[in-house]
C-alpha positions in Angstrom: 0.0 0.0 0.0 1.4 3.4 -1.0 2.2 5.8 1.9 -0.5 8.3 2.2 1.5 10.6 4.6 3.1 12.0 1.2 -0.6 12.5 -0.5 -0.6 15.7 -1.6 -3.7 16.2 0.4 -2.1 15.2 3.4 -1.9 18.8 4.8 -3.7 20.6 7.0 -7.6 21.3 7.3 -8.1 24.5 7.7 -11.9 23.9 9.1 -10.3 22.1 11.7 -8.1 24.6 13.1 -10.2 25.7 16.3 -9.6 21.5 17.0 -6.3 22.7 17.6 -7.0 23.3 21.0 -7.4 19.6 21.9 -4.1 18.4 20.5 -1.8 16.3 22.6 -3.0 14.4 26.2 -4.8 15.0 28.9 -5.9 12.8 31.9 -9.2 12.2 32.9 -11.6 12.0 36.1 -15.2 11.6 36.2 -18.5 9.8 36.9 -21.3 7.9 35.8 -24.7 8.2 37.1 -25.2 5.0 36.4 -22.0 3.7 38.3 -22.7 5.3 41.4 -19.7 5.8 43.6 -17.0 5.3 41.0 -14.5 7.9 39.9 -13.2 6.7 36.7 -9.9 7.7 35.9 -7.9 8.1 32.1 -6.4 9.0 29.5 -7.2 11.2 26.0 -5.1 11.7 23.3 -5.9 13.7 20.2 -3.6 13.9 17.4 -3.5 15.4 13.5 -4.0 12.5 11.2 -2.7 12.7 7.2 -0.6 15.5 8.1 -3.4 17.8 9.4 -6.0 16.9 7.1 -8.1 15.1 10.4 -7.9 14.6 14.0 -7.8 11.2 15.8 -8.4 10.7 19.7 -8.0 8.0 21.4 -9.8 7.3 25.3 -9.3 5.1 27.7 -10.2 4.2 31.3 -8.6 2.3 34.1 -11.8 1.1 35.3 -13.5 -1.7 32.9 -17.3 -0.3 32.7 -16.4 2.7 30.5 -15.3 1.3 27.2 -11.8 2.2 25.2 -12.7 4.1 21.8 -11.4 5.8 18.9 -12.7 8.7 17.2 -12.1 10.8 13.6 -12.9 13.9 13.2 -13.4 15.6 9.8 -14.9 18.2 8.1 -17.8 19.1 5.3 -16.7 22.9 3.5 -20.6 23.3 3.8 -21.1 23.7 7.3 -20.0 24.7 10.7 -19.7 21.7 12.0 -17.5 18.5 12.1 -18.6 14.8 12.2 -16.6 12.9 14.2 -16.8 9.4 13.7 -16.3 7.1 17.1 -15.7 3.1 17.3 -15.0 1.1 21.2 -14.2 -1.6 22.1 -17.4 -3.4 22.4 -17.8 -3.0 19.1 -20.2 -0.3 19.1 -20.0 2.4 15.9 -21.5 6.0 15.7 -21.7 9.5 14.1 -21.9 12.3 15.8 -21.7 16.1 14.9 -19.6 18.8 16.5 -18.6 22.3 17.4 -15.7 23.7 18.8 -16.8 27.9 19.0 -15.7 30.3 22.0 -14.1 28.0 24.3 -17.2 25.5 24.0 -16.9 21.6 22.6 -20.1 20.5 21.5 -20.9 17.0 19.9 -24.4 15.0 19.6 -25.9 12.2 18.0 -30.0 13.0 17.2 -31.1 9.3 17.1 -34.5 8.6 18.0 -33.5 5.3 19.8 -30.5 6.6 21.7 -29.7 10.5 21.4 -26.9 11.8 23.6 -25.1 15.1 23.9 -21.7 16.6 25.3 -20.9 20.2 25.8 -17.1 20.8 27.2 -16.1 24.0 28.4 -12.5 24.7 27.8 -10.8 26.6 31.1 -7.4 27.8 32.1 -5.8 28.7 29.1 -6.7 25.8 26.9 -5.2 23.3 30.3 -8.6 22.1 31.4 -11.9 20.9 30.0 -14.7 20.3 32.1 -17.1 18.1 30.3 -21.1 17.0 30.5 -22.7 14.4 28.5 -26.2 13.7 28.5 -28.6 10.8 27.0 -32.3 10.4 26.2 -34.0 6.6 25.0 -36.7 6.2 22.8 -37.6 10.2 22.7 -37.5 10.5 26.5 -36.5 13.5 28.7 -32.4 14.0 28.8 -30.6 12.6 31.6 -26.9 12.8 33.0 -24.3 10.8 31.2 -20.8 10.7 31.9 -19.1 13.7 33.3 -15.0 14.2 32.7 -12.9 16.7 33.6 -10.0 16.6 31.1 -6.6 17.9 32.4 -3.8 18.5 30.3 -0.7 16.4 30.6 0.9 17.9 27.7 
């Protein structure tokens, strides 16, 4: 297979820039409303991908109920938003869409079987991200998801 890093559209996005933010690793601590009593603890990586052209991250937890995953993030030249793309361990695949305006990481998934939602709010000069998820089944009211605080490592 030939080596895409030399593609000559292996450069940077520029619709991705504000991602830029997010580059490199942080630690994590959070909850689960459904895990009462648990603070899970991690590890987030994002990273350009094709020389710029997307970004990858990578999270993971020490404790065993919150699944490893992967996610791409890319862009459409049409709108204000990205869709990242996210795969775990269980095997579970999805498409979300996302914002990264005034200090503010959004991404959701409308599905009418299993919406959820994430707003992060980036703090302290780009070092912290204090982050919110929330689900809804079958068209029901929101509730809490998993909550992270992101701190950079570097």
């Amino acid at each position: 297979m030939a080596d895409l890093s030399a593609s000559a559209a292996a450069k940077p996005n520029k619709a991705l820039e504000p991602l830029s933010i997010l580059i490199g690793e942080w630690s994590t601590a959070g909850k689960h409303p459904l895990i009462p009593g648990i603070t899970f603890h991690g590890r987030v990586s994002f990273k350009w991908l094709a020389g710029g052209a997307f970004v990858m991250m990578h999270s993971e937890m020490s404790e065993k109920e919150i699944p490893a995953g992967i996610a791409i993030f890319g862009s459409d030249d049409s709108i204000d938003e990205y869709t990242m793309l996210y795969f775990d361990e269980r095997g579970v695949s999805r498409k979300y869409l996302s914002t990264l305006e005034n200090n503010t990481w959004k991404w959701w998934r409308p599905d009418p079987g299993f919406s959820q939602r994430f707003t992060g709010t980036i703090i302290d000069n780009g070092h912290t991200i204090i982050g919110k998820g929330e689900m809804s089944r079958n068209g029901a009211p929101w509730e809490d998801d998993l909550e992270l605080i992101y701190t950079r490592i570097r």
